[in-house]
N, C-alpha and C positions, 0 to 999 in steps of 0.2 A: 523685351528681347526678341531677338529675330530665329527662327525655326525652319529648315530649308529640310525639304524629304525627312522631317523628323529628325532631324539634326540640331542641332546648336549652334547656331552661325557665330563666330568668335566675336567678342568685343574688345579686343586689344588691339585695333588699329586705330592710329593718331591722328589719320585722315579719314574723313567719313566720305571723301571722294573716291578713295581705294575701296572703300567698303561697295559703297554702287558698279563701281568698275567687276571688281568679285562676284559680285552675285549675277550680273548680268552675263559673267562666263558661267556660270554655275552648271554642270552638266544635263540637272533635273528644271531649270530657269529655263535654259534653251530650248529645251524640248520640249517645254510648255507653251514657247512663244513659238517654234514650230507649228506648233500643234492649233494652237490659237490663228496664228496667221492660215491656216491652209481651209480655216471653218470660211463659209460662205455666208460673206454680209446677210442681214435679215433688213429689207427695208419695210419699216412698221407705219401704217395708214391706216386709217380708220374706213379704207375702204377693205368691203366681204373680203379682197384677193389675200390684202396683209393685216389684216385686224388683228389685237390680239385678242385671246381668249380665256377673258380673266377682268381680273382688277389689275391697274398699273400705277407708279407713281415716277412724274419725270421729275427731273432735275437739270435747272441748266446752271450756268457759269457765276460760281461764287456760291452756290446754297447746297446745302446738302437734304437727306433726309434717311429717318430710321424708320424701318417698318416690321410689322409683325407678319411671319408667314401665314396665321388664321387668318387675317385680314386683307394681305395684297398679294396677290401672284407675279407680279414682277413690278421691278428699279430699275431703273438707266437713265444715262443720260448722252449726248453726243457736242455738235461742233466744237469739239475739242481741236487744238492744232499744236500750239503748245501748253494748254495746261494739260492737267493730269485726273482723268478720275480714279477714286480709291477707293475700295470696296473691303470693308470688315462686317465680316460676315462670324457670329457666335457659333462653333460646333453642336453644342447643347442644345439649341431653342432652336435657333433660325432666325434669331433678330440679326437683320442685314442693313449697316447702313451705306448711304453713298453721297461721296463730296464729289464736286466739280472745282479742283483748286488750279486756280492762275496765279496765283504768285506765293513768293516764299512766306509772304505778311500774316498768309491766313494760315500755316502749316499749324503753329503752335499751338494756340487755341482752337483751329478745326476742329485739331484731331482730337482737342479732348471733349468738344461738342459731341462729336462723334459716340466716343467713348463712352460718354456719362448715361447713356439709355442701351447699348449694345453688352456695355460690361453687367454687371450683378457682382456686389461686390462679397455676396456672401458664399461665390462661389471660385474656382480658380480655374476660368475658361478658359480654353484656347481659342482661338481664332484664325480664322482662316483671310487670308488677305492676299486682293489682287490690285493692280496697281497699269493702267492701262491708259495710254496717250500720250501726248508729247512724242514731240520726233527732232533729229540732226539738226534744228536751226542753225548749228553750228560747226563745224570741221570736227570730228571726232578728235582728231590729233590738238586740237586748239583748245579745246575743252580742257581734256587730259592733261594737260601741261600752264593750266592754271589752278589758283585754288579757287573756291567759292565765290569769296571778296572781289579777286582780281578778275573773274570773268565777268560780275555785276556792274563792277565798276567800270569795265570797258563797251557794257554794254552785248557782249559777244553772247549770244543767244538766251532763250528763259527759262527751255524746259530740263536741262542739264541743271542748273542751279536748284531748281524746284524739284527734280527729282530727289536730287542730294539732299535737299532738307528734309523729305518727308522719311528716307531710310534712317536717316541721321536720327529723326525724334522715333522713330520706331525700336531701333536697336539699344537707345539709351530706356524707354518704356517698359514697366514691370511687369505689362501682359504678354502674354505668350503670343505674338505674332507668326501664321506658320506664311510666309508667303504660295500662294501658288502660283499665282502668274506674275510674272514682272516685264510686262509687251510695252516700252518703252523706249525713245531713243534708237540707237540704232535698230535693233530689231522690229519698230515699228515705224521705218523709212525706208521708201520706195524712190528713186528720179529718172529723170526723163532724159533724154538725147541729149541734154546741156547741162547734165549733173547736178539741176534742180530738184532740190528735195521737197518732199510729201511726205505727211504721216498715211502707212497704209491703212489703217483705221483711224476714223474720228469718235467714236464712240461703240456704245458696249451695252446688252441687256442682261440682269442678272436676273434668273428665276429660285423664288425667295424658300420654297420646298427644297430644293435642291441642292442651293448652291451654285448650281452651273451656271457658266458667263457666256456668253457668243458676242460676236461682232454683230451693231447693231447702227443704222440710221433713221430719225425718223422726221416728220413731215407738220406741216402746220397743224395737224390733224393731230397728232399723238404727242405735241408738246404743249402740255394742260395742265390744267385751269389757268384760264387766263394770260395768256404768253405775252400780250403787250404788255400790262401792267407788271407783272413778274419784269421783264426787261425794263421797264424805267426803274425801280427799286434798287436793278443790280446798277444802274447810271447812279443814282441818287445816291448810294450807298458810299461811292468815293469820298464824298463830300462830307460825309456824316460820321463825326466822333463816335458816338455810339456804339458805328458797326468794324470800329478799328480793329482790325487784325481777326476779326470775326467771320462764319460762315454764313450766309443769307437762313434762316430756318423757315421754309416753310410748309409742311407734311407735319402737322400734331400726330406723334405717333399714338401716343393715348385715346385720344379721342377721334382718332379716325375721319380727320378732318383737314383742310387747307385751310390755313391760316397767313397772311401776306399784309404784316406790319403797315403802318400806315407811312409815305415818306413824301418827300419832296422836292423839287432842284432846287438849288442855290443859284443866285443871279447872274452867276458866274453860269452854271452850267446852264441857266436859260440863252445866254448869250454864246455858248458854244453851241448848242444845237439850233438854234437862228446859220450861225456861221455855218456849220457842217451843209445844213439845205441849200449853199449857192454852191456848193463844191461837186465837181465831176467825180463819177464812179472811182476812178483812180486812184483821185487826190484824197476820198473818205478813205478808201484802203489806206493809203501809205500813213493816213492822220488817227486812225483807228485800229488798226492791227499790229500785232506782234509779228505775225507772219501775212505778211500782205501778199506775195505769190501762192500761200498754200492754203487760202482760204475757200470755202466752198461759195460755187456760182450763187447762194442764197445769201451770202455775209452781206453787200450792201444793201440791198431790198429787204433784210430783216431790221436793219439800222434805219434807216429811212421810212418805217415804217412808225416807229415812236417819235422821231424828229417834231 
């Protein structure tokens, strides 16, 4: 169940798109995503200027991880554009974990990846939850005036959809969900001269004592261990039964260690990545992106780099 300012966010609405639409008006939502929008980006490098000062654990696109606050001083993850990262955070301990989810596929089971090391079941947590990225791919009004199905099916933007599922299984959820932040969608879209939209944030750092979230980017340098290998995995993973409708794991929260399954392309995906390599900067956007205008100057040169 969902928890807004310590309230009870109602469950008797029959559309869980009204419910997203609700809360993103929400008095105490707004002013969180106010509040969040006006913080100044932290760009994180392993150089003295922005190092951080701690233990860290990233996360990129499709994997999640849980960590202990004895153990790591901050989570995040970034190039988000339209997917979504989520952050449930235990008020008791300070086990915080965080997904990086792109599509509606891995909501169901993420969340209860999530769940199965954050929760304790011999106690009745609350939890603190923020929910950060995704922006306008699509006409506000055009959204609004479909339902879930009908916007999939037309294809008319990702992160509207994927928002919706993740409030969806949150509100129907027997744990005590308190939202804090909900910087998503409209409130996390900025455009330019030709009414081109941009997520104003791609990504977020949460420090694991605290709680507290900022606006956060970071650099070849601060997305580790291993960043090319982690990127084929999250390629290879399409392919692979196994990881159906599931979250990439890798952060052993136990043992305090990275762990990165073993995996492989399919012949299929060897022969798309052959093809991808004769293709213009452009033409990888438009064949690789969800949001091919709103991608950051690194999206091809990160692609092209496991090719």
């Amino acid at each position: 169940m969902i928890f807004v300012d310590g309230l009870t966010f109602p469950t008797d609405s029959s559309q869980e798109r009204g419910a997203l639409v609700t809360l993103l008006e929400h008095p105490k939502l707004v002013s969180a995503s106010n509040s969040f929008e006006a913080m100044q980006e932290v760009k994180l490098s392993a150089s003295k200027e922005y190092a951080l000062q701690g233990r860290w654990v990233y996360v990129f696109q499709r994997e999640f991880a849980t960590v202990d606050p004895a153990l790591i001083d901050f989570i995040g993850t970034d190039e988000a554009t339209t997917c979504v990262g989520l952050v449930i955070r235990n008020q008791r301990n300070g086990m915080t974990s965080v997904a990086h989810m792109d599509s509606t596929k891995v909501v169901d089971i993420g969340l209860a990846q999530m769940l199965s090391i954050v929760v304790d079941k011999n106690f009745d947590d609350d939890l603190d939850v923020h929910l950060i990225g995704g922006f306008e791919d699509v006409l506000p009004k055009q959204a609004n005036g479909s339902t879930r199905s009908e916007t999939q099916a037309k294809g008319d933007g990702y992160s509207f959809p994927l928002c919706t599922k993740i409030i969806e299984n949150l509100r129907k959820g027997k744990e005590k969900f308190h939202i804090q932040t909900l910087f998503v969608l409209g409130h996390n879209t900025k455009r330019d001269s030709q009414g081109n939209a941009y997520p104003v944030f791609n990504g977020f750092l949460v420090k694991t004592s605290t709680g507290s979230v900022i606006p956060a980017s970071f650099d070849r340098t601060t997305r580790c261990p291993d960043e090319i290998v982690r990127r084929i995995r999250i390629s290879a993973s399409n392919e692979d039964p196994t990881w159906n409708g599931k979250l990439l794991e890798t952060y052993d929260t136990q043992n305090d260690r990275f762990v990165i399954a073993p995996c492989s392309w399919t012949f299929w995906q060897v022969h798309v990545a052959l093809t991808l390599q004769d293709l213009s900067d452009e033409e990888i956007l438009l064949e690789c992106s969800t949001s091919p205008s709103a991608e950051g100057p690194e999206f091809v040169d990160n692609l092209r780099r496991f090719l």
